[in-house]
MDAnalysis code that builds the backbone (N, CA, C; Angstrom):
import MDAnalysis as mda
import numpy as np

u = mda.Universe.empty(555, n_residues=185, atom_resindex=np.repeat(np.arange(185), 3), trajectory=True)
u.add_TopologyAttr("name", ["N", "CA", "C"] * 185)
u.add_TopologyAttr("resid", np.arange(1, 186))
u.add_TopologyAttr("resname", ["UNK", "UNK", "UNK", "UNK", "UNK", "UNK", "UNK", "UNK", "UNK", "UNK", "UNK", "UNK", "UNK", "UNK", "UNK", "UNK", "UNK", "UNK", "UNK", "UNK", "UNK", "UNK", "UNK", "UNK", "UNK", "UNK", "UNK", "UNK", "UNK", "UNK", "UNK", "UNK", "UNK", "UNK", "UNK", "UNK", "UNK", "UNK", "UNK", "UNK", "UNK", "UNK", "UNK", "UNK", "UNK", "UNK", "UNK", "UNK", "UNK", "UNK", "UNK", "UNK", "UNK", "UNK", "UNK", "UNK", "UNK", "UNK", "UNK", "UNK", "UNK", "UNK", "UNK", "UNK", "UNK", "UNK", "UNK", "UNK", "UNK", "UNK", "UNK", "UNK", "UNK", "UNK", "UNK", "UNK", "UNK", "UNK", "UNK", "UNK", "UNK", "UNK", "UNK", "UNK", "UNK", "UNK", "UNK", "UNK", "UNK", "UNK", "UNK", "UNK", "UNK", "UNK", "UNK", "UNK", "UNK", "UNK", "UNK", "UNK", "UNK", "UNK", "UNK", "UNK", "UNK", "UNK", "UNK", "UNK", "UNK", "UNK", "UNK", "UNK", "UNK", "UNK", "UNK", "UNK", "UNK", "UNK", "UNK", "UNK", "UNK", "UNK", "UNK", "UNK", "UNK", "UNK", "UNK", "UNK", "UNK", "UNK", "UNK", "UNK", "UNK", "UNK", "UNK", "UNK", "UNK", "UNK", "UNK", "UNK", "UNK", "UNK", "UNK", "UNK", "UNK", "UNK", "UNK", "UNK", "UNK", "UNK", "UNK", "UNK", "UNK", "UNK", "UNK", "UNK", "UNK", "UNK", "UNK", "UNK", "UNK", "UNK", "UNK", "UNK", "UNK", "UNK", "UNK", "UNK", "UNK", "UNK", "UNK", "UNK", "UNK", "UNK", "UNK", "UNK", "UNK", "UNK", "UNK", "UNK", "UNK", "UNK", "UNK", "UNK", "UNK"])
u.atoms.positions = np.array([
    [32.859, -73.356, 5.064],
    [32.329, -72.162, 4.454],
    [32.645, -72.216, 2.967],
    [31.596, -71.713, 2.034],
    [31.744, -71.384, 0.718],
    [32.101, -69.673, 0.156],
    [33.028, -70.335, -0.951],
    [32.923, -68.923, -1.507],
    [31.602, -68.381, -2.164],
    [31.033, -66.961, -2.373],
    [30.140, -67.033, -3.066],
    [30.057, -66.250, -4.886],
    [31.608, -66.621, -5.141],
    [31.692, -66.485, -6.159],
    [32.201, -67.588, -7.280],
    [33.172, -68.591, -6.636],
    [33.213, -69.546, -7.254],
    [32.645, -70.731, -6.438],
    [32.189, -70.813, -5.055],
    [31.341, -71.900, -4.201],
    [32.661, -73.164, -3.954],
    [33.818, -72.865, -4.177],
    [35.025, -73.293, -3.643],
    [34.730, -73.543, -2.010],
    [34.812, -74.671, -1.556],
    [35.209, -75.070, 0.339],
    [36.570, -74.368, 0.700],
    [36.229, -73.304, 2.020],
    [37.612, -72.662, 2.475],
    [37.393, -72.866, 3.818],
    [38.658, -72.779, 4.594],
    [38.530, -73.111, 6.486],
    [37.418, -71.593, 6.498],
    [36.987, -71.787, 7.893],
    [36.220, -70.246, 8.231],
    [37.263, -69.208, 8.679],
    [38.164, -69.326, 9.039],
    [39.014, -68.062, 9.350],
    [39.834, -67.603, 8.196],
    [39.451, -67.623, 6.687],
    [39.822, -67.238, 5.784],
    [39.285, -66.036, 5.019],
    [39.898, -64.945, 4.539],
    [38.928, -63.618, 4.580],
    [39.058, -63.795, 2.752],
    [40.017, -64.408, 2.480],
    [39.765, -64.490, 0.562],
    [39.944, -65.581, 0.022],
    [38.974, -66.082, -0.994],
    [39.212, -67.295, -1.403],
    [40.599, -67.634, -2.521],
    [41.159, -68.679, -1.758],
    [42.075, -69.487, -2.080],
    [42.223, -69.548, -3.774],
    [40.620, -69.757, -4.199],
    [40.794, -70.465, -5.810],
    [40.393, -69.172, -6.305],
    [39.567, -68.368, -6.317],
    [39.297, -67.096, -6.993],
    [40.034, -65.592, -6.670],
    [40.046, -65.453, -5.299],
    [40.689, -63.941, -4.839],
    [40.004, -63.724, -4.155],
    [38.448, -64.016, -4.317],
    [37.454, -63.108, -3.952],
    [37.836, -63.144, -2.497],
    [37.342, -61.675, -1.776],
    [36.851, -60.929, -0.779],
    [36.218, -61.906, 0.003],
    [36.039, -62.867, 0.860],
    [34.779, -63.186, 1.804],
    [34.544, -62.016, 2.947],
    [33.170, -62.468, 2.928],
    [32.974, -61.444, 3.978],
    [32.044, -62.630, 5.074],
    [32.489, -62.260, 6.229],
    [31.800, -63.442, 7.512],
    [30.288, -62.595, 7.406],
    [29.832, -63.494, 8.263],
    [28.248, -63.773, 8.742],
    [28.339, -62.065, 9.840],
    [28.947, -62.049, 10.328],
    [28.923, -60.893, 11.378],
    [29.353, -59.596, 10.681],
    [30.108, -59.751, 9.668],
    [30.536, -58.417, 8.874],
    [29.307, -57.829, 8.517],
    [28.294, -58.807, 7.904],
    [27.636, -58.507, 6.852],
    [26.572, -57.721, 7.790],
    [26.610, -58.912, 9.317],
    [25.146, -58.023, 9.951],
    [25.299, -56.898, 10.455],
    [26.723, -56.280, 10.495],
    [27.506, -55.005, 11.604],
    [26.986, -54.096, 10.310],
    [27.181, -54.407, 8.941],
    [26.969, -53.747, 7.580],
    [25.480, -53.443, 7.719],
    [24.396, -54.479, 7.503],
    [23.687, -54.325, 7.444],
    [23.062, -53.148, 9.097],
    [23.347, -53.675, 10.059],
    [22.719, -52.701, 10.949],
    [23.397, -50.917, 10.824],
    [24.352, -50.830, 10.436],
    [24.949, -49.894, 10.670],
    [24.102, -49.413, 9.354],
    [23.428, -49.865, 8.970],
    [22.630, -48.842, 7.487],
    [21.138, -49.229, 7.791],
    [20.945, -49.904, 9.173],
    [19.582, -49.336, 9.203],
    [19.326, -48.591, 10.534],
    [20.435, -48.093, 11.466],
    [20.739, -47.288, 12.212],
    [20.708, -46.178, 11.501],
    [20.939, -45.951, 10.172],
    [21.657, -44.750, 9.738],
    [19.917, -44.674, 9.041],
    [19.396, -45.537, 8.426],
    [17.793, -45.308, 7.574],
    [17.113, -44.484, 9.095],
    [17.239, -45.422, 9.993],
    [16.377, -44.653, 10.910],
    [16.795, -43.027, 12.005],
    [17.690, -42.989, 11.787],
    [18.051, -41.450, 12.322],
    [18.222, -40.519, 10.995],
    [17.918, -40.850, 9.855],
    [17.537, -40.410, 8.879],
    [15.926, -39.692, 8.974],
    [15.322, -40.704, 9.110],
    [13.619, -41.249, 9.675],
    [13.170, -39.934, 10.537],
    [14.161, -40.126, 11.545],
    [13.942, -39.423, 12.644],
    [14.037, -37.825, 12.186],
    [15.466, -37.929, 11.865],
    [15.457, -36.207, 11.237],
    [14.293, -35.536, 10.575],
    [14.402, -36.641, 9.425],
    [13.018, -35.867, 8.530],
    [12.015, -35.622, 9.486],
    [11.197, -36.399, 10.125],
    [10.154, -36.252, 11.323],
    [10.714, -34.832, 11.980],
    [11.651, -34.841, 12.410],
    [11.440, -33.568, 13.579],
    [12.057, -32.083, 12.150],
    [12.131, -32.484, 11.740],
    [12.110, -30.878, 10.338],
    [10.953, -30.956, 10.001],
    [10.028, -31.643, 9.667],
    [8.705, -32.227, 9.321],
    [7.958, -30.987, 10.391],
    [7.596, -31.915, 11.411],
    [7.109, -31.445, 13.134],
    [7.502, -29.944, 12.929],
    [8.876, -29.229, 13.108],
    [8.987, -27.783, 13.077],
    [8.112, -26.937, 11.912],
    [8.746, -27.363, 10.597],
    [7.839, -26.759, 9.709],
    [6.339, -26.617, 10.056],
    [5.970, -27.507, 10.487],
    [4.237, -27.620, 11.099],
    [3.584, -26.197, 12.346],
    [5.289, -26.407, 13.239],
    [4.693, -25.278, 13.932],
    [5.294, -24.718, 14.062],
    [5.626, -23.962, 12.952],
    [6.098, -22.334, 12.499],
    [4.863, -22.262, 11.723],
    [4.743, -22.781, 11.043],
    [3.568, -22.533, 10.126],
    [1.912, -22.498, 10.885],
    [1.894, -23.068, 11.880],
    [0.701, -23.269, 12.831],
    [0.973, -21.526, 13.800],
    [2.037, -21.248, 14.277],
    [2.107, -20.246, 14.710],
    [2.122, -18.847, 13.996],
    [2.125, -19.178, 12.470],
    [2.320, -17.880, 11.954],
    [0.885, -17.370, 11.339],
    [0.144, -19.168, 11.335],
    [-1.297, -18.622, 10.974],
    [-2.116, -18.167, 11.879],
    [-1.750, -18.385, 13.046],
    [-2.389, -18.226, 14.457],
    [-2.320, -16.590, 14.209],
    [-1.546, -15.935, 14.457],
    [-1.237, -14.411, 14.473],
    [-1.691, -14.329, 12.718],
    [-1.941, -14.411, 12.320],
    [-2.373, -13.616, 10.868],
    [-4.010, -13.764, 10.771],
    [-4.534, -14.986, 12.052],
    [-5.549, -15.614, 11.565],
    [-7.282, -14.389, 12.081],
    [-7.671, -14.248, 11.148],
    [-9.182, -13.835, 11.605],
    [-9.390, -13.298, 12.800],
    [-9.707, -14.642, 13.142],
    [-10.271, -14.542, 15.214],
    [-9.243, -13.962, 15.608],
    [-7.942, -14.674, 15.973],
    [-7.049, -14.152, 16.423],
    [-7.070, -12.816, 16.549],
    [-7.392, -12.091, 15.335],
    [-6.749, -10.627, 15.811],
    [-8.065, -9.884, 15.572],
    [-9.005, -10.603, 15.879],
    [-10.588, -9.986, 16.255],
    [-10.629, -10.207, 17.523],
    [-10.033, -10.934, 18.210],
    [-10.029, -11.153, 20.090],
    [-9.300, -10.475, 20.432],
    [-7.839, -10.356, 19.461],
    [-6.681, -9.133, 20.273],
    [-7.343, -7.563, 20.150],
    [-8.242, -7.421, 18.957],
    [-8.818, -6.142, 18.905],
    [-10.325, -5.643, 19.902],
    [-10.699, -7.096, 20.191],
    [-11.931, -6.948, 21.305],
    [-11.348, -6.688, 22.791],
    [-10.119, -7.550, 23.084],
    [-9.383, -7.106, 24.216],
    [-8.523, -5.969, 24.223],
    [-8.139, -5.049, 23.240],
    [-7.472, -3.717, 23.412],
    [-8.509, -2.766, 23.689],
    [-9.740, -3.208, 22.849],
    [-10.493, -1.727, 23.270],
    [-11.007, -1.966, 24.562],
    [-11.247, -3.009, 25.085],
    [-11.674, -3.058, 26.541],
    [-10.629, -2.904, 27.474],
    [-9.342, -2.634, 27.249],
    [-8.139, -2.039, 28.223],
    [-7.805, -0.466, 27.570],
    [-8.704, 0.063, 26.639],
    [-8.442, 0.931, 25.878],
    [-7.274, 1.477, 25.754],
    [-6.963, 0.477, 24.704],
    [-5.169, 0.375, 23.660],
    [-5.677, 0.578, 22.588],
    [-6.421, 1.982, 22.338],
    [-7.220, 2.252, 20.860],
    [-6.363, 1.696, 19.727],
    [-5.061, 2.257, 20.147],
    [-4.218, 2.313, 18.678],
    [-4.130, 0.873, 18.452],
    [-3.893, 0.323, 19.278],
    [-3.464, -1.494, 19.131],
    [-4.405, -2.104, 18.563],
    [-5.941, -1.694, 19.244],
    [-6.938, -2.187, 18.582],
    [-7.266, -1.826, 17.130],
    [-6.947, -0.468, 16.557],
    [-7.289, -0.218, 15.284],
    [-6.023, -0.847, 14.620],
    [-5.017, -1.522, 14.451],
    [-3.961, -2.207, 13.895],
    [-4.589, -4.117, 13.948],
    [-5.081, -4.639, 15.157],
    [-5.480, -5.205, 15.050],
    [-6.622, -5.669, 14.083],
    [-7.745, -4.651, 14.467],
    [-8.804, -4.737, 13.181],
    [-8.573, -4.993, 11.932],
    [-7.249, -3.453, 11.564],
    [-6.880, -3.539, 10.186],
    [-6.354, -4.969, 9.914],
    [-5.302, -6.139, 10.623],
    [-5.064, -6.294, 10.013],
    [-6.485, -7.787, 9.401],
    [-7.289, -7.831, 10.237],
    [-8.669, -8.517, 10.280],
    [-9.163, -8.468, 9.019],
    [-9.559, -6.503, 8.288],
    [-9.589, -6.156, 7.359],
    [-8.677, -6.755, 6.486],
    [-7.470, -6.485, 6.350],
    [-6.701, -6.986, 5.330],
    [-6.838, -8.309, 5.123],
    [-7.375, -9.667, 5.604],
    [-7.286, -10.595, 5.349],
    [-8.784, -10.856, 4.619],
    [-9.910, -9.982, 5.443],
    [-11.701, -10.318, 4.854],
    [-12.058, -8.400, 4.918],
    [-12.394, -8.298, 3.810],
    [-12.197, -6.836, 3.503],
    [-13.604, -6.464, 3.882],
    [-14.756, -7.262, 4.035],
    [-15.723, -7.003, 4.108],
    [-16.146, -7.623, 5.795],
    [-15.310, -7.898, 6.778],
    [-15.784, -8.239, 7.751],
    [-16.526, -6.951, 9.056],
    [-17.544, -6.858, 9.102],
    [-18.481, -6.397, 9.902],
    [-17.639, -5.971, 11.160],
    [-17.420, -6.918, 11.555],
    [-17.121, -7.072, 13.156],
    [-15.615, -5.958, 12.862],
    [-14.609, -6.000, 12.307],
    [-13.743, -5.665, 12.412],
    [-13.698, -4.116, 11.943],
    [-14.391, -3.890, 11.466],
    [-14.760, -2.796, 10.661],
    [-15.339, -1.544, 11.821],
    [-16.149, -2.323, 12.203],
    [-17.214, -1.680, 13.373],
    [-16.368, -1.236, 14.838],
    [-15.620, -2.477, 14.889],
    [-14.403, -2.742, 16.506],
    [-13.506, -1.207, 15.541],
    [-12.671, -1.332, 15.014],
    [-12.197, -0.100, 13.742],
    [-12.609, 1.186, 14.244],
    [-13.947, 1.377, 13.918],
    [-14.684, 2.583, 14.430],
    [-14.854, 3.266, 15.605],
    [-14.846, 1.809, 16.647],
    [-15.197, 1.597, 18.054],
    [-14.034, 2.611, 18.835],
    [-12.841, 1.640, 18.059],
    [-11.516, 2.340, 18.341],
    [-11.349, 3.675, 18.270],
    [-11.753, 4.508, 16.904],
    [-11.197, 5.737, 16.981],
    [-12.299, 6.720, 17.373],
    [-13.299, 6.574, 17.565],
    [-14.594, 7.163, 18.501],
    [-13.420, 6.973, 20.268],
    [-12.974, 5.717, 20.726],
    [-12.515, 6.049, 21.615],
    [-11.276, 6.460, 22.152],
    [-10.897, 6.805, 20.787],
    [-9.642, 8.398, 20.871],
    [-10.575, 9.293, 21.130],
    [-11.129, 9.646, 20.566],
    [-11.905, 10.681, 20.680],
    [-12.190, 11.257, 19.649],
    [-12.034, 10.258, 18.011],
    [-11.566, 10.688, 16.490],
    [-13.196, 10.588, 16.055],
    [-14.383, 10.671, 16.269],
    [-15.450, 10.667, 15.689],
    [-15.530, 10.918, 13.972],
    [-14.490, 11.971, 13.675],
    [-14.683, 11.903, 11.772],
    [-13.756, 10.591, 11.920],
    [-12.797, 10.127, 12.286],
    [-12.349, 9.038, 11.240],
    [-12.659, 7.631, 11.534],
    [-13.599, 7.465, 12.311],
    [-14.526, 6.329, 13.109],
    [-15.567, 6.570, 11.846],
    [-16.020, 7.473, 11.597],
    [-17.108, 7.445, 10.479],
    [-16.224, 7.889, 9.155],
    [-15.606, 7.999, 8.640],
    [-14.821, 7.610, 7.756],
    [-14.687, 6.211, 7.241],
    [-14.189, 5.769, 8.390],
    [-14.014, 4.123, 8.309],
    [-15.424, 3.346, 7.802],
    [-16.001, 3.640, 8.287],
    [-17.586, 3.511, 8.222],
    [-18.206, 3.418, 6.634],
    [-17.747, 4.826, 6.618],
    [-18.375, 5.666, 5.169],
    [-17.554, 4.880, 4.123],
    [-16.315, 4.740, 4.343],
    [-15.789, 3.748, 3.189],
    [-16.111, 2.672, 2.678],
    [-16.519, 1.429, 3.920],
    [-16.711, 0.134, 3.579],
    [-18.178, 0.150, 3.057],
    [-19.069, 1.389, 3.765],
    [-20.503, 1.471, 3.299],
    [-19.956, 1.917, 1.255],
    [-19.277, 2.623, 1.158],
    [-19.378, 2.903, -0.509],
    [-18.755, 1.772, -1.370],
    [-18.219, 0.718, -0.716],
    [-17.029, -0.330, -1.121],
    [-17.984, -1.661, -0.970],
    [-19.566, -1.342, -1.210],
    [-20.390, -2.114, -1.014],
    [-20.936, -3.060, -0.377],
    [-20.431, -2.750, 1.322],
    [-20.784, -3.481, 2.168],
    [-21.995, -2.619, 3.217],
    [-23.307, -3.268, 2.747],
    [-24.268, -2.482, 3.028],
    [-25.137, -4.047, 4.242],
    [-24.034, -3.844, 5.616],
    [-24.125, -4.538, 6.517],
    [-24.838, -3.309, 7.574],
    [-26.178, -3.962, 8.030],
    [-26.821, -2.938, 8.632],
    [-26.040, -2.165, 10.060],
    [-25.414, -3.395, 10.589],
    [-24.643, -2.936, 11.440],
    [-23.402, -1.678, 11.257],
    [-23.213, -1.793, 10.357],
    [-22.505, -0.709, 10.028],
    [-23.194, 0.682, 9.998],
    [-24.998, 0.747, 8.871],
    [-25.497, 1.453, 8.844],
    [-26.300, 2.191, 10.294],
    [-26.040, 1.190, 10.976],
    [-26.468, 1.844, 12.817],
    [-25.185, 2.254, 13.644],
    [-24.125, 2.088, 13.229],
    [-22.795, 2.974, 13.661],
    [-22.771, 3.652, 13.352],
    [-22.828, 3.952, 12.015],
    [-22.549, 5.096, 10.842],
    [-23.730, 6.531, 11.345],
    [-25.219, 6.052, 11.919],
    [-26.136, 6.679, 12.223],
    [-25.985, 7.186, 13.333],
    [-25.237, 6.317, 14.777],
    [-25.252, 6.657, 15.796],
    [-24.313, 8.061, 15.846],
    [-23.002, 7.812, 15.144],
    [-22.105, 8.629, 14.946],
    [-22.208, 10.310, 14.924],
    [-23.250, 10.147, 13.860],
    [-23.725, 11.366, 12.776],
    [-25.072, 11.908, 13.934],
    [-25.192, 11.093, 14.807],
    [-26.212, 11.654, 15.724],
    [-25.665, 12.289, 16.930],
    [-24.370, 11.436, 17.591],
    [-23.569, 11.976, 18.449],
    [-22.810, 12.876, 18.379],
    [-22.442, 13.456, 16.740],
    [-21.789, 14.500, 16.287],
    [-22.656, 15.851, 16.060],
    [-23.875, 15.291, 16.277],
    [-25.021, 16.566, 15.931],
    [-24.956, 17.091, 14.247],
    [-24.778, 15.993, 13.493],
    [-24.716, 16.022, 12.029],
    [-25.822, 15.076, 11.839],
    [-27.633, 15.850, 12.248],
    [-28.652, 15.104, 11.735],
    [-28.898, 15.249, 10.765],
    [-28.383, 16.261, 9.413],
    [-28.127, 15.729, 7.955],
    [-27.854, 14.848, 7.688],
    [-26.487, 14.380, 7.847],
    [-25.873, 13.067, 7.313],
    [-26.995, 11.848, 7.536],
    [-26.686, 11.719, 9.143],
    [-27.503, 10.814, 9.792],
    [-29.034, 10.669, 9.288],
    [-29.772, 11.717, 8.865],
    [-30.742, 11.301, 7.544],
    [-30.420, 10.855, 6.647],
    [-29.463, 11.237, 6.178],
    [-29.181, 10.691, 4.372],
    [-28.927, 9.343, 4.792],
    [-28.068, 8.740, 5.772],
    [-27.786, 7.378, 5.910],
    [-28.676, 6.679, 5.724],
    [-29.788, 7.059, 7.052],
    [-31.495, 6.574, 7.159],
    [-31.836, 6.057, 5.952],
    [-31.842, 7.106, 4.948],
    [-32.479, 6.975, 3.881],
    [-31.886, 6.075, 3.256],
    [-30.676, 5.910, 2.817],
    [-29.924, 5.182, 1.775],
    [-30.319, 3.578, 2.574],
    [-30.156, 3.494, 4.194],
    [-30.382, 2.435, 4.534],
    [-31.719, 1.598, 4.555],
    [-32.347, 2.398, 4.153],
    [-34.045, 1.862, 3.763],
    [-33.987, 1.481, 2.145],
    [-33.087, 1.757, 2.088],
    [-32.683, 0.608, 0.175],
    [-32.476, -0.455, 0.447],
    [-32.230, -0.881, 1.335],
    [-31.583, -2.117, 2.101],
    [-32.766, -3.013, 2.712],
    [-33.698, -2.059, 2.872],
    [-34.848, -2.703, 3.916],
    [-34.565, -2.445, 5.052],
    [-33.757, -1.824, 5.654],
    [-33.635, -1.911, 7.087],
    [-34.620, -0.261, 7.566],
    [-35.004, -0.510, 8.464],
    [-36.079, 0.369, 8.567],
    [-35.821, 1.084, 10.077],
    [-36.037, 2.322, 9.941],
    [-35.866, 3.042, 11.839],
    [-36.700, 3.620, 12.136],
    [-37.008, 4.162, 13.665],
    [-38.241, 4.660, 13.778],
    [-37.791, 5.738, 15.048],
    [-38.493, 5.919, 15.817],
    [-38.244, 6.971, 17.152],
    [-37.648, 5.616, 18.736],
    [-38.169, 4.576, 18.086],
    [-37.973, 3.505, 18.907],
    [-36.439, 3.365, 18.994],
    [-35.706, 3.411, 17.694],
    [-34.209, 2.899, 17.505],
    [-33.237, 4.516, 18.295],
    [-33.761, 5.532, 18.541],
    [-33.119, 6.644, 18.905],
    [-33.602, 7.656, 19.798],
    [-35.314, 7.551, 19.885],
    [-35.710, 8.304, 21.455],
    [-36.195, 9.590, 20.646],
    [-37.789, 9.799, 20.638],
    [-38.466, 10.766, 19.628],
    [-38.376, 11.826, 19.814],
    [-37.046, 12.586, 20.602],
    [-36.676, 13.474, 20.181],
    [-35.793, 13.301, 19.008],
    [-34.794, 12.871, 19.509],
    [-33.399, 12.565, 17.974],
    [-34.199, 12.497, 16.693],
    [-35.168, 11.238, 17.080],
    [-35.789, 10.906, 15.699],
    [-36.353, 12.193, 15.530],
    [-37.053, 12.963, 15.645],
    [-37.490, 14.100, 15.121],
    [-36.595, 15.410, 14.624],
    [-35.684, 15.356, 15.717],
    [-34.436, 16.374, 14.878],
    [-33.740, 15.471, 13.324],
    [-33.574, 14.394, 13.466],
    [-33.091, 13.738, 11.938],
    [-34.275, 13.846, 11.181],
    [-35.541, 13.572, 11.437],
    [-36.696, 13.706, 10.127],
    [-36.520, 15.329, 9.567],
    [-36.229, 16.311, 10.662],
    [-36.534, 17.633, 10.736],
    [-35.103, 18.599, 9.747],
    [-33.888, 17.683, 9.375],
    [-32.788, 17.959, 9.174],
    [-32.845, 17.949, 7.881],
])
């Protein structure tokens, strides 16, 4: 065996060289060295991966519950077990993410018509209609409302404002009596 600092010949069971001082280190030291630091690279490896992996799904689960659909399905399934309140929290928070979404707005309404809240079902209504979402569907909630409340004023003025829009009604969309008490209002 050589040293590998001065390249001096030493027996092999010698741990320092004779002519320099130096340290030898055997063939097996070096590989116990070397593995023991790529044991340690790879459960390193590993860690990062599974903190990696968690971050992913916390973050996959937190968009799930904040997400759109999500809480447009939890609000389509409360009002059909009628969990009004759950469903109008749901909607909102639908709203809070797309301020102008139809569906959630309308499910919203759906909800507090089935409390039994008819002004604040059209409230809800009346807001997003002035907040410039002139989604017809809204304007045929907003109508049905004002018809089921026996407020065929309003329910004209809607008519009307909703024919700015192009959307057009007739005795067909409400049964020619109604339609005639709203023309008549």
């Amino acid at each position: 065996m050589k040293c590998k600092n001065c390249g001096s010949k030493m027996p092999k069971d010698y741990k320092v060289c004779s002519q320099c001082g130096m340290q030898i280190s055997t063939n097996n030291t070096t590989k116990r060295n070397n593995s023991k630091k790529k044991i340690v690279i790879v459960l390193a490896v590993v860690a990062f991966i599974m903190v990696l992996i968690s971050g992913i799904l916390v973050i996959t689960k937190y968009s799930a519950s904040n997400s759109v659909e999500h809480n447009l399905e939890l609000g389509y399934k409360y009002l059909s077990e009628g969990r009004y309140e759950e469903a109008v929290l749901a909607f909102d928070k639908v709203i809070k993410i797309d301020k102008k979404n139809t569906k959630a707005i309308v499910g919203k309404a759906d909800a507090y018509t089935g409390m039994e809240r008819p002004d604040e079902a059209i409230a809800v209504l009346d807001t997003h209609i002035k907040d410039g979402n002139t989604d017809k569907e809204l304007y045929d909630k907003i109508i049905k409302l004002y018809i089921d409340t026996g407020n065929y004023a309003d329910a004209k003025r809607m008519m009307e404002e909703a024919e700015q829009y192009g959307y057009k009604y007739s005795a067909e969309d409400f049964g020619e009596e109604v339609y005639q008490q709203i023309l008549n209002a």
